[in-house]
C-alpha positions in Angstrom: -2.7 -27.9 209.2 -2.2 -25.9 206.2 1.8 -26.4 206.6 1.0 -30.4 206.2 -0.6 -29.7 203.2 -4.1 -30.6 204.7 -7.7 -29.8 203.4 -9.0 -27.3 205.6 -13.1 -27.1 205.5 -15.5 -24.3 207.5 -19.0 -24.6 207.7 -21.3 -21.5 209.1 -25.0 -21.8 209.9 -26.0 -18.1 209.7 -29.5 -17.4 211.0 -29.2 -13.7 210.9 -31.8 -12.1 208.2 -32.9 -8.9 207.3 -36.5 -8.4 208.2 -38.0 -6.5 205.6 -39.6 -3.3 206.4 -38.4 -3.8 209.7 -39.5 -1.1 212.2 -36.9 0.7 214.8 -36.2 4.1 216.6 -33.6 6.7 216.5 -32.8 8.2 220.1 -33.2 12.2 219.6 -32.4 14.4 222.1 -31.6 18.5 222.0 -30.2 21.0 223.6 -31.8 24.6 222.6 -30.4 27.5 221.0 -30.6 30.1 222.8 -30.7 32.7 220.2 -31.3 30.5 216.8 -33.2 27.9 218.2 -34.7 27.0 215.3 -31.5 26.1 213.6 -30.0 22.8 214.0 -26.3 20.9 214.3 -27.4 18.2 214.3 -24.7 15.1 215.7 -24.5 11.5 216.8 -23.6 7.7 215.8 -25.3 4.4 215.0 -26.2 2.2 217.8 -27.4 -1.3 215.9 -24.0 -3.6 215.5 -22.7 -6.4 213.1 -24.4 -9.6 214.6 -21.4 -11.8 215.3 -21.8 -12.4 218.8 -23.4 -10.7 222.1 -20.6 -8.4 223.5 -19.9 -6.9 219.7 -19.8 -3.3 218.1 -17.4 -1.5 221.0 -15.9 0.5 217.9 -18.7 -0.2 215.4 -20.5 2.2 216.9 -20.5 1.9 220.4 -17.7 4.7 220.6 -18.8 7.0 218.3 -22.4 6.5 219.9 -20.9 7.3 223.7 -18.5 9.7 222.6 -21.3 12.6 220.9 -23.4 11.6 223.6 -21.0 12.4 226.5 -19.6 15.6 224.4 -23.3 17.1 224.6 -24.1 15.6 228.0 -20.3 18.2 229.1 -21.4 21.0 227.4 -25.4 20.6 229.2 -23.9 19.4 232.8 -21.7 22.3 232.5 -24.1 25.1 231.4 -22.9 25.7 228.0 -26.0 26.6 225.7 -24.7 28.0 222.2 -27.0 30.4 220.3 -28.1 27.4 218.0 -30.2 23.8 219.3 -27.2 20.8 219.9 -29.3 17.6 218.3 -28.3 14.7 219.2 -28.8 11.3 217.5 -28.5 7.7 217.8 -29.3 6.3 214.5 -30.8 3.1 214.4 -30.8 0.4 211.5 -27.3 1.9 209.6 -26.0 -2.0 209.0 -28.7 -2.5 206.8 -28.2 0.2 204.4 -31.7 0.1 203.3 -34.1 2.3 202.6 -35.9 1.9 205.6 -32.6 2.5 208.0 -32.4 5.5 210.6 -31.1 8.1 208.1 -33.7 7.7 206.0 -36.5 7.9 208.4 -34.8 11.2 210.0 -35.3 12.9 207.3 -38.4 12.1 206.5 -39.7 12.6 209.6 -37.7 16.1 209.9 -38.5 17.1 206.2 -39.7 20.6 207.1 -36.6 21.5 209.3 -34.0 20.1 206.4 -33.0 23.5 205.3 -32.9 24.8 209.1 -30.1 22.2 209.3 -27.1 23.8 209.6 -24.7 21.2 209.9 -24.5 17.3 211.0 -21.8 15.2 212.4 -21.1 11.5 213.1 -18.4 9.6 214.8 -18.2 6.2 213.0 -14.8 5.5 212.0 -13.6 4.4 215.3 -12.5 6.4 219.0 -8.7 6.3 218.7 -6.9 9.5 219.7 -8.8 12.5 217.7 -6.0 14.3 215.4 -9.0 16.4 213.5 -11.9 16.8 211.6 -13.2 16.2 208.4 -15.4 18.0 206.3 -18.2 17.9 203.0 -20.0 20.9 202.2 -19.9 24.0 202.2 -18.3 27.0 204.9 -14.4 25.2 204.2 -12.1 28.0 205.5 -15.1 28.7 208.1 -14.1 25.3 209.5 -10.5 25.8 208.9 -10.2 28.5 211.5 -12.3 27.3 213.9 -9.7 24.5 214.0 -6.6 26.3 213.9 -8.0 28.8 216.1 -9.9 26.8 219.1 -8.9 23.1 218.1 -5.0 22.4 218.1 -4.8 23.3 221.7 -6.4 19.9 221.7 -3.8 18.6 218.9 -7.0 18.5 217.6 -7.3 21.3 214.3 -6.2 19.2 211.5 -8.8 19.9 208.4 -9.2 17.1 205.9 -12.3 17.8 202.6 -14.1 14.7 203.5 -16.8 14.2 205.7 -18.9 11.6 204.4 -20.3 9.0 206.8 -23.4 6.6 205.9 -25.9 8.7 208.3 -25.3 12.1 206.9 -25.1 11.3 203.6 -29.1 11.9 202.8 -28.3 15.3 204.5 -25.7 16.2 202.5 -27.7 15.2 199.3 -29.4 17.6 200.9 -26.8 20.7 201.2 -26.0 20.1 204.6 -22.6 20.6 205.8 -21.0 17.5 207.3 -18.5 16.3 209.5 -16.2 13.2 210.9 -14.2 13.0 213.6 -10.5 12.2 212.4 -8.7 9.5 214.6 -5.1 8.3 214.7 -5.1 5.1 212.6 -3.0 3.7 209.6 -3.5 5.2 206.4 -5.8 2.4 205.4 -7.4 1.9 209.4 -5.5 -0.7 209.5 -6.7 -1.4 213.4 -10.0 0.0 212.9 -11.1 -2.6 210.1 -9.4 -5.1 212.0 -11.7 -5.6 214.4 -14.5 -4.0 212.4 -17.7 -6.5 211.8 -15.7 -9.5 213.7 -16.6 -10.8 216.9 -13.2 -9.0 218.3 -15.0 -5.5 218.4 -15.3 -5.4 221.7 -14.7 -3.5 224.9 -11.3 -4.8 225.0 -10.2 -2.9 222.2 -11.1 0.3 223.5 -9.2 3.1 225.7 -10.0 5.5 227.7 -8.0 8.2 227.3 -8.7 7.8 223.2 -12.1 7.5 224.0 -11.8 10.8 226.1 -10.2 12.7 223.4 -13.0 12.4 221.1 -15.4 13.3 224.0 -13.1 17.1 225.0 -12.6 17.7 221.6 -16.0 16.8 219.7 -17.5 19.0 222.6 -15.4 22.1 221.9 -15.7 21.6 218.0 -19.8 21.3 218.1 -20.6 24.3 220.4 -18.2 26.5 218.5 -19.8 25.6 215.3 -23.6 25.8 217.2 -22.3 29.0 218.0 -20.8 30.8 215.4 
């Protein structure tokens, strides 16, 4: 149509809204330290989705959500217990980015364990093959050698200084540590943002192997850091 030089009009009826002060739940689960279990890494993903259709948010944060979940459900079905509590999360509300979202209520709800926080992860960037990790905060060439070390067996220990991600980011104002999972991708996620907040994120997108990857090596990276 456009190559005829035709007039091309859309029109959307949109009846998604933003309720405000809206009420939802994170999903918190542990497993305890069993010599510092009153310190916490603290992990997870979002599991509210872009509203563009019913079978949406396979990458936006369906993987990221499964992935931390089934790398802590490994390490408990396999009897792995480091010396500091595994937390897991499943944030709720992060597509709002209000005030009243997921992040903001876990740490108000947790205010008196903030400084027992010892680090916090999320996977929401996509579940392509894992290459690495990235990381804000402080304990840099801590992190480096744990992924040199333990991690490129997994072609996995490749260190980037960034680990911002909208869920940690009230911890890190904090002085919590953070972390991201690093996944193979163009420079610019070129395939991630492709499907991201479209009606194409979906389960067809995703592989298993990839998915996998994330699963072994956010495992391994999380217990060696609860660990340490």
């Amino acid at each position: 149509m456009q190559d005829r030089g035709q007039t091309i009009i859309v029109e959307l009826s949109l009846e998604s809204a933003l309720v405000p002060k809206s009420y939802s739940n994170n999903l918190v689960f542990e497993i305890k330290g069993s010599e510092k279990p009153e310190e916490i890494v603290l992990a997870g993903g979002h599991i509210d989705t872009w509203d563009t259709g019913s079978q949406t948010g396979a990458n936006d944060d369906g993987g990221g959500f499964i992935t931390v979940f089934e790398a802590l459900r490994l390490l408990k079905d396999n009897g792995f217990r480091p010396r500091r509590t595994l937390r897991f999360i499943a944030w709720s509300g992060e597509e709002s980015g209000s005030y009243e979202d997921g992040a903001a209520q876990y740490v108000t709800t947790h205010e008196k364990e903030i400084a027992k926080h010892v680090a916090a992860f999320e996977s929401d960037l996509g579940s392509t093959m894992l290459y690495g990790f990235g990381h804000s905060g402080e304990g840099a060439d801590i992190v480096k050698g744990v992924l040199t070390n333990y991690l490129s067996i997994l072609d996995a220990g490749h260190y980037e200084p960034d680990g911002e991600s909208v869920d940690v980011g009230p911890l890190f104002e904090r002085g919590v540590p953070i972390f991201k999972n690093l996944i193979k991708d163009t420079e610019d996620h070129e395939y991630y943002f492709r499907y991201h907040h479209t009606a194409g994120d979906s389960m067809t997108i995703m592989n298993a192997d990839e998915l996998d990857s994330n699963v072994v090596g956010i495992a391994a990276f999380l217990y060696i850091i609860a660990d340490l």
